[in-house]
N, C-alpha and C positions, 0 to 999 in steps of 0.2 A: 504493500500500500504506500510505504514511504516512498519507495524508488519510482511507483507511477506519479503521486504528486510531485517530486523531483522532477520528471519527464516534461512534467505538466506545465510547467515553470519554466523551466528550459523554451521548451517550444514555447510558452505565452512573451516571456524576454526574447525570444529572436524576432517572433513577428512584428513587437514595438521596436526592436534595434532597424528594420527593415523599413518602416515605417517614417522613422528618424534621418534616416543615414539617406534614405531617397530623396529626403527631400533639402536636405542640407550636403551630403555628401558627407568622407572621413571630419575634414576641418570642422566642418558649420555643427555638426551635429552632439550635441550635449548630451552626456550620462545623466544627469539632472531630469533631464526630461524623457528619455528611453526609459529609465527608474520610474519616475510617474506615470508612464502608459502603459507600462508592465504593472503598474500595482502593488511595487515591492520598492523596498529601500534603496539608495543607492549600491549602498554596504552589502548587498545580495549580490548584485552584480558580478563583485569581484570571487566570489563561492566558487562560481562557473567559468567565469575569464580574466584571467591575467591580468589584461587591461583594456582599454577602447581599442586597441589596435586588435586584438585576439577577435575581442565579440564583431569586429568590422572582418575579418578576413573570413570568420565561421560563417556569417551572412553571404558575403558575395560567393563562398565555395559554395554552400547549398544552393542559391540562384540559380550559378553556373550547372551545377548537376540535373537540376531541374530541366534548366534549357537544353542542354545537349541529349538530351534521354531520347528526343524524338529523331536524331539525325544517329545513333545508332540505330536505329530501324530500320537506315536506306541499304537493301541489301542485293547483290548481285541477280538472286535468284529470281526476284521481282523483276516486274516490266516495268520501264521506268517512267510512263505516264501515270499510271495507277502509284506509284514507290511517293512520284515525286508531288503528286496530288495532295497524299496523305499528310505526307513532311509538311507540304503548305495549311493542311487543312488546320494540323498540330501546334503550329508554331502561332498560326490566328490566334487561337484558342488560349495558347498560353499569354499571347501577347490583350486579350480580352480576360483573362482572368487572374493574372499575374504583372498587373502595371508596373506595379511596385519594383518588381525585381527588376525586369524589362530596363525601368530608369536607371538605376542604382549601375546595372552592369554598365550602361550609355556615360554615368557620371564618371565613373572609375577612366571607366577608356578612353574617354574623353582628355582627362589628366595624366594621361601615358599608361595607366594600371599600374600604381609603383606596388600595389599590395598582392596583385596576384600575376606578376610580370612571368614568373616561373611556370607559375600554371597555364599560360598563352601560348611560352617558347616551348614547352614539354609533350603534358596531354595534349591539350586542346589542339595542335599540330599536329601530334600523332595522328588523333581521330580526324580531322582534315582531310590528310593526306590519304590517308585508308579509304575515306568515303568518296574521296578525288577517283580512288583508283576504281570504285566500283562505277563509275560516271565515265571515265574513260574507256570500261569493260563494255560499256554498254553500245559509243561509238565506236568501237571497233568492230561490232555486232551490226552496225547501224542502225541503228534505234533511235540515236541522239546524234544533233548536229553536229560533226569534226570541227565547224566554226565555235564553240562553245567551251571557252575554258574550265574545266571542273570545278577548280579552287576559286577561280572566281565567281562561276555559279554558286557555289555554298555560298560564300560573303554576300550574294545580288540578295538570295533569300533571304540571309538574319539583316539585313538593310530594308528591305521591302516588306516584312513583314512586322518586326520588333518597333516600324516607323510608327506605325498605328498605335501603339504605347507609347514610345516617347515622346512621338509629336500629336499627341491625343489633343491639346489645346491646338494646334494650327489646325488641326482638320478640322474641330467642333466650330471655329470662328468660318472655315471656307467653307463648309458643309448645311453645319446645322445639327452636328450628330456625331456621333464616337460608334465603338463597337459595343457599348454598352445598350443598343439599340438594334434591336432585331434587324428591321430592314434595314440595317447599315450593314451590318453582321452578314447580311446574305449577299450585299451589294461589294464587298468587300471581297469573299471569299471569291464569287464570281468572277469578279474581273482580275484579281490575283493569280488565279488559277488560270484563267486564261493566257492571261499578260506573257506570264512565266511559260504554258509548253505552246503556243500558237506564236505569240510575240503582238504586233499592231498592223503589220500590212496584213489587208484581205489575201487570202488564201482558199478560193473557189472549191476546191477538193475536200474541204475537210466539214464537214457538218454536225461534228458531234460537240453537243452543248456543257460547257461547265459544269460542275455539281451544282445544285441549289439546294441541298436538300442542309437544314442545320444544323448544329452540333447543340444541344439541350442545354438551357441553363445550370 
């Protein structure tokens, strides 16, 4: 019983450090105040972490894990209209229900990522490159454009999609509407998913319609 209210705790302080840190970033963001939206002392905080630096790096690692979960998914054996659909569908959705992090990863990187710089050069490369090669696997099958950079296809998507989070206020003021809005959410997906395996020039031969179908609240 101890150890679950421990857990409890934990997870209830990380999702006010998330909270904090997104919207201040490492600098701007006050233990004073993660403490009071966690509901616990300051003097709790340090139980669980070191220091601000510790509970800041715990945050953006879980973020990051969070995000990349869906692009291990893209895999060889898949066709890569349907692979890369899903990836899109995934990444909406996390960027629809996961702002927060969304930002935070945008604040970081933005500032060079001096807290998780190792984890960019290492993993995150690793899994890159790996998912580069199933994208390459695929044009050489011809499946997928030979004009189409892999590694930089990965970066178009976490750009075109993670946009819709971080720039949630430019689109609300151009739009009228975020993805917290059904018909946006549909309008969204649609033309993402288009943009991505058709591109913008008409294309006569090809008649098959985006998903529209939604992913549940």
């Amino acid at each position: 019983m101890e150890q679950k209210k421990s857990t409890q705790k934990r997870h209830q302080l990380l999702n006010a450090a998330l909270d904090v840190f997104s919207l201040y970033g490492f600098n701007g963001a006050s233990l004073d105040e993660i403490a009071q939206i966690a509901e616990m002392h300051k003097s709790n905080i340090f139980y669980y972490y070191e220091n601000k630096e510790a509970l800041y790096v715990e945050v953006l690692t879980t973020v990051l894990q969070k995000w990349l979960a869906p692009l291990q998914m893209l895999e060889a054996e898949l066709e890569p209209e349907e692979a890369i659909t899903n990836y899109l569908l995934q990444k909406i959705e996390v960027s629809r229900t996961q702002p927060k992090a969304s930002r935070l990863f945008a604040l970081e990187v933005i500032q060079g990522a001096p807290h998780i710089l190792e984890i960019l050069k290492g993993p995150l490369k690793k899994l890159v490159k790996r998912k580069a090669k199933v994208i390459s696997n695929w044009q050489e099958q011809g499946k997928i454009s030979k004009d189409i950079d892999p590694e930089l296809l990965i970066l178009n998507i976490w750009a075109l999609t993670q946009n819709y989070a971080d720039f949630a206020t430019q689109m609300e003021m151009v739009t009228g509407k975020t993805l917290r809005n059904r018909s946006m959410q549909q309008r969204i997906i649609q033309h993402t998913v288009h943009l991505m395996l058709y591109g913008i020039v008409p294309r006569p031969e090809l008649n098959t319609a985006p998903p529209s179908e939604s992913i549940d609240d």
